[in-house]
C-alpha positions in Angstrom: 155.8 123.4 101.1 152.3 125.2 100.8 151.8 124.4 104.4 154.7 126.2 105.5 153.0 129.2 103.8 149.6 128.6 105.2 151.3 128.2 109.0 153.5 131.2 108.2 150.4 133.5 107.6 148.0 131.4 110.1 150.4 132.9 112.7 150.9 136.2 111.4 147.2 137.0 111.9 147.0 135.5 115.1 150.0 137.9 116.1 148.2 140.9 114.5 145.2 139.8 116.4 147.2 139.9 119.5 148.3 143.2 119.2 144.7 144.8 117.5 142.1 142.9 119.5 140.0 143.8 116.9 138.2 140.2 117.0 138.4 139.2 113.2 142.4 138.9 112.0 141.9 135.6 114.6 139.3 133.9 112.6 141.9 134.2 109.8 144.0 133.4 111.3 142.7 130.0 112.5 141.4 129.5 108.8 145.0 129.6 108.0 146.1 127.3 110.0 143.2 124.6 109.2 144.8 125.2 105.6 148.1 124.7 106.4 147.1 121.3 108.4 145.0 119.8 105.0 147.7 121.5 102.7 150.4 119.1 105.0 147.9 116.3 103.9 148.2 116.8 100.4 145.2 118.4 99.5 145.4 120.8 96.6 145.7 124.6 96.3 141.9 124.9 95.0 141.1 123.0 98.3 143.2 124.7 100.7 141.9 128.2 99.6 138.4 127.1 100.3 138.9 125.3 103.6 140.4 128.7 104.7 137.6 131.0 103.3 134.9 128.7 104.4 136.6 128.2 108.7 137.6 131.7 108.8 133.5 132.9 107.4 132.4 130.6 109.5 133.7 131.4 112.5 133.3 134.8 111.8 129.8 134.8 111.5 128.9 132.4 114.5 130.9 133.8 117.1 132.3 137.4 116.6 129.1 138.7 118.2 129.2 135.9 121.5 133.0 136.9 121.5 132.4 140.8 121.6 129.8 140.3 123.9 131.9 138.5 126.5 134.9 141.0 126.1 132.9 144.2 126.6 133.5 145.6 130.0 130.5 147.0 131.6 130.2 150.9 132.4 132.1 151.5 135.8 129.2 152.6 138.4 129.8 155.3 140.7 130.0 154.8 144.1 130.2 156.3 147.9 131.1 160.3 146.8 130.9 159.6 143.0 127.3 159.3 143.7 126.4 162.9 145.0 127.1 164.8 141.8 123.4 165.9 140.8 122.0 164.7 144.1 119.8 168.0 146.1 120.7 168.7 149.3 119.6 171.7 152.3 121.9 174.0 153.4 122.4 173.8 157.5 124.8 176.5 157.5 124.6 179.6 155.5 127.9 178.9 152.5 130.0 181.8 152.1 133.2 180.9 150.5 134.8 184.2 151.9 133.9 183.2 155.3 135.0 180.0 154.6 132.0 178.8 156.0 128.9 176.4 154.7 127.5 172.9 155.6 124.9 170.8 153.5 122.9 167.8 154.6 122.3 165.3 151.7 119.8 162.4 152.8 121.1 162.3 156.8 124.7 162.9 155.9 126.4 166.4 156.5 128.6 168.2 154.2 131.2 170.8 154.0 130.0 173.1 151.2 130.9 175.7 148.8 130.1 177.5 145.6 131.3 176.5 142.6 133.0 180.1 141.9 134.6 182.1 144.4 132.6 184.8 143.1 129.1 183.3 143.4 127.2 185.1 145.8 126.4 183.6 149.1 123.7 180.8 149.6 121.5 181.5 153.4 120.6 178.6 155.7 117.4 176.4 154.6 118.2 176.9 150.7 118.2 173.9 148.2 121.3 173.1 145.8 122.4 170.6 143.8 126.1 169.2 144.7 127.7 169.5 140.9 131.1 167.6 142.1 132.7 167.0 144.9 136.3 167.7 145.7 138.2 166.0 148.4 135.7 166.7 151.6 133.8 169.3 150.4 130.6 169.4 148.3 131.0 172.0 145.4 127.2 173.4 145.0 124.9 175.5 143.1 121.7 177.4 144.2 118.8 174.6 142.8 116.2 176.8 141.5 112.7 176.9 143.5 110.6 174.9 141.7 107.6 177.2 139.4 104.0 176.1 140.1 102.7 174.3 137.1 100.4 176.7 135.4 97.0 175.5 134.9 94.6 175.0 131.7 92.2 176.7 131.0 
């Protein structure tokens, strides 16, 4: 009848294991089970309790880590327009979001362009920004500032 027990819980945890996928209520799970197949051969209760300690440790401690390892997902990488957020670019035609004008070229691609804000003040023709996103078509850009001469030592 102790089997019955040891099956009951053995399942259990590999239900709640199912539904967590926290990677340890499975090792218990089979520990359980293991239990429930020496408690089915008579073994006694003393017995049982370490055969499910010493699997579901065991287990625990040699493969959790391979396990996690082999479910983590790697970071998604950007892609085609994911990957001009940050990139510089030169303005080709002067952006004025009033006007609804403004054209950038990043690398030898062209752009549509305009400022973040509405109310940002116009950027002129030959001026570097940085694309910050980019929405639809259209690269949404600040003014990158000119880079300061590094001061020397003296």
């Amino acid at each position: 009848m102790a089997w019955l027990l040891w099956l009951a819980l053995g399942v259990a945890l590999l239900i709640a294991e199912a539904l967590s996928l926290s990677f340890v209520a499975a090792y218990f799970g089979i520990g359980a089970i293991g239990a429930a197949l020496i408690a089915a051969l008579g073994a006694p209760v003393w017995l049982q309790l370490a055969e499910f300690l010493a699997v579901s440790i065991a287990l625990l401690l040699l493969t959790r880590n391979l396990v996690l390892a082999m479910a983590h997902q790697p970071a998604a990488q950007a892609t085609n327009v994911n990957t001009l957020a940050g990139r510089a670019g030169i303005v080709t035609i002067a952006i004025d979001n009033d006007a609804s004008t403004g054209q950038i070229r990043i690398g030898g691609e062209y752009w549509t362009a305009r400022t973040l804000d509405d109310s940002d003040a116009p950027i002129p023709e030959g001026a570097r920004v940085e694309v910050v996103e980019v929405a639809g078509v259209t690269a949404r850009v600040r003014p990158r500032p000119a880079l300061e001469p590094a001061q020397r030592s003296v």
